[in-house]
C-alpha positions as CSV (number, residue, x, y, z in Angstrom):
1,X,122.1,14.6,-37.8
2,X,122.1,18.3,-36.2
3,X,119.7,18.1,-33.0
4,X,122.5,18.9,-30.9
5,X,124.0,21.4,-32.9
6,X,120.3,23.1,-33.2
7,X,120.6,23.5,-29.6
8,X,123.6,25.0,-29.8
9,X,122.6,27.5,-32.8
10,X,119.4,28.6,-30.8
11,X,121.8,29.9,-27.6
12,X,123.9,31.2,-30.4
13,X,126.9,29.0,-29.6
14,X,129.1,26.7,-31.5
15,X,130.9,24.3,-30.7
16,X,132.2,22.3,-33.7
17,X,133.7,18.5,-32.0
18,X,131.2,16.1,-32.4
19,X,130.2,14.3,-29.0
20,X,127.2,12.3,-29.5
21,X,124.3,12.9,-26.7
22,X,124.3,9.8,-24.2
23,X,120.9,9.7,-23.3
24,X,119.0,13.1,-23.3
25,X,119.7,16.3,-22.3
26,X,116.9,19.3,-21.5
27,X,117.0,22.6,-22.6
28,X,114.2,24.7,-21.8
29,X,113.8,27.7,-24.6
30,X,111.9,30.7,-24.3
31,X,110.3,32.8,-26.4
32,X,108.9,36.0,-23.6
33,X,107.1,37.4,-26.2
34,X,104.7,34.7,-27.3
35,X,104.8,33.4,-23.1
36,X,106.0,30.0,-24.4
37,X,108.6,28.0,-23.2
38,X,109.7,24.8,-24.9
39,X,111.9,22.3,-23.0
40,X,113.4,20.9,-25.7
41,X,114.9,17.2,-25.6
42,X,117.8,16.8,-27.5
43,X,117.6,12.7,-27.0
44,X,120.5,10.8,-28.9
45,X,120.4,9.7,-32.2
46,X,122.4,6.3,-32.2
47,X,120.2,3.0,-31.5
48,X,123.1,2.0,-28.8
49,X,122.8,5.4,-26.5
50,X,118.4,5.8,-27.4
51,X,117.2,2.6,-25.2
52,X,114.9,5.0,-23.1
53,X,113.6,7.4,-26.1
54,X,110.0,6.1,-25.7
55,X,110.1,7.1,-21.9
56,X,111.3,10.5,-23.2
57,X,108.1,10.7,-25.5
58,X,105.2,10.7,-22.7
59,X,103.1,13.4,-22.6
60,X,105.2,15.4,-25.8
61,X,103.1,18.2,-27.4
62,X,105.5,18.4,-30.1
63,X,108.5,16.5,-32.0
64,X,111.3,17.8,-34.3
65,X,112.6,14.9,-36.7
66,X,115.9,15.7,-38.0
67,X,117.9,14.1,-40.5
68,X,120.5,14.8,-42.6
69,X,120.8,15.5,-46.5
70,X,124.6,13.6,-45.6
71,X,123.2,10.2,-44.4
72,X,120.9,7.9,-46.3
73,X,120.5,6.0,-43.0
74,X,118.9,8.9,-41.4
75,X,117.0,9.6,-44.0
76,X,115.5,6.4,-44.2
77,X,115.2,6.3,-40.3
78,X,112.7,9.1,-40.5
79,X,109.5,6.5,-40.5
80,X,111.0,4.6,-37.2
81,X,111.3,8.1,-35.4
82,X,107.9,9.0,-36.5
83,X,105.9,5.3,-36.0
84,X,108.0,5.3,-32.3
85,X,107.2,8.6,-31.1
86,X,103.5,8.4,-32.4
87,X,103.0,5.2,-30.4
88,X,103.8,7.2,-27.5
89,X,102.4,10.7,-27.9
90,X,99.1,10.3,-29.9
91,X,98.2,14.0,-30.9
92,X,101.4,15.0,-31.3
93,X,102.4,18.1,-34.1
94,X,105.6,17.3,-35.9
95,X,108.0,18.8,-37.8
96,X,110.8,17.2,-40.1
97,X,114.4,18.8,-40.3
98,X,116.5,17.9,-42.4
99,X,120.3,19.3,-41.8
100,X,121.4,19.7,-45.2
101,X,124.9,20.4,-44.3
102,X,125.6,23.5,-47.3
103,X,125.2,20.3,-49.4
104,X,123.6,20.6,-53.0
105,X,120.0,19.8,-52.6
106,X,120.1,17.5,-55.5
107,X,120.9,13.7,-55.8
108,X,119.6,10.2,-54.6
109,X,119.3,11.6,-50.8
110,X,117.6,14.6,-51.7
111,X,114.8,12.4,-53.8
112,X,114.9,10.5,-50.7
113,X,114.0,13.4,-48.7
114,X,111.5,14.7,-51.3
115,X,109.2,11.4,-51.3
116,X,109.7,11.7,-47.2
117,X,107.4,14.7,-47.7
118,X,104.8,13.1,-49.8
119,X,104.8,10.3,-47.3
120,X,104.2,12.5,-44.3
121,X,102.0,15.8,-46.7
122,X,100.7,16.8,-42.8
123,X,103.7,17.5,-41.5
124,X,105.7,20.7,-42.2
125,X,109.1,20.1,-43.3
126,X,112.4,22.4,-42.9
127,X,115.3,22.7,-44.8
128,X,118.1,24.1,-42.8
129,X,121.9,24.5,-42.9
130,X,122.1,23.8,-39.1
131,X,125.3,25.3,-38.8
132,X,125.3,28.7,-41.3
133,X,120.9,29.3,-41.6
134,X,120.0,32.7,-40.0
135,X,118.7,32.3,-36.9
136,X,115.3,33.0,-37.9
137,X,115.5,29.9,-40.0
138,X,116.6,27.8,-37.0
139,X,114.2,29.2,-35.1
140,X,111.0,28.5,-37.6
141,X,110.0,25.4,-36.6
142,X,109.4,26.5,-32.9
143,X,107.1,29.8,-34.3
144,X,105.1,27.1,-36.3
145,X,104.5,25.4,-33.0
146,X,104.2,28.4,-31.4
147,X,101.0,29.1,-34.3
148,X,99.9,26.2,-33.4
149,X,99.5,26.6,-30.0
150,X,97.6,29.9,-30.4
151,X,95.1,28.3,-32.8
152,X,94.5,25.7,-30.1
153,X,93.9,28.4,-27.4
154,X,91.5,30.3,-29.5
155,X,90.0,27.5,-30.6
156,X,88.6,26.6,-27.1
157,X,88.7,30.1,-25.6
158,X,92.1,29.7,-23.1
């Protein structure tokens, strides 16, 4: 549903076969001028290759959700990703992606996608062309975590 390829668009590289991610794989991504690095955990998406997500969870201070304007299955697999990673990571800040792919934003999926966000009204939600979005779109869901952060810190004075 586009968490690899995210990677891949934040380094600025493209790689178009699809390989899907056995496991996890870390990428730490910095942004020097806020002094915040996120090690990002691009964990796979397919039930067969996840059997260790939960163990990928602990101690999390944030979660991207992705899914895909393409696949109903994802779509409707949001609520698993989110009731999974919650039982894990308690106070955890989420954000939901969904990959639309160039695809018109319009149709059964899309109304899927829309009543996602009335389900979940606390969690900011992204629309994103994974492969063709600017880079500053790609990168928006890290500077809201990156606000986020902040407000925490000057909230108790760190």
């Amino acid at each position: 549903t586009g968490k690899t390829s995210y990677v891949h668009r934040l380094y600025e590289t493209i790689d178009h076969r699809y390989v899907p991610t056995l496991g996890v794989e870390v990428h730490p991504y910095r942004f020097p001028e806020e002094g915040v690095t996120f090690n990002i955990w691009d964990t796979a998406g397919q039930e067969r290759f996840g059997g260790l997500r939960d163990g990928y969870c602990i101690q999390g201070q944030c979660c991207m959700v992705f899914c895909s304007l393409a696949n109903t299955e994802s779509l409707y697999n949001v609520c698993d990703w989110l009731r999974g990673v919650s039982r894990v990571c308690e106070n955890i800040s989420y954000a939901l992606i969904l990959n639309t792919k160039g695809l018109a934003k319009s149709g059964i999926n899309y109304e899927i996608w829309q009543e996602l966000k009335k389900v979940y009204p606390n969690i900011r939600a992204y629309e994103i062309d994974i492969n063709n979005s600017p880079l500053e779109e790609i990168k928006a869901p890290l500077l809201h975590f990156i606000e986020q952060i902040h407000a925490i810190h000057a909230r108790f004075n760190w």
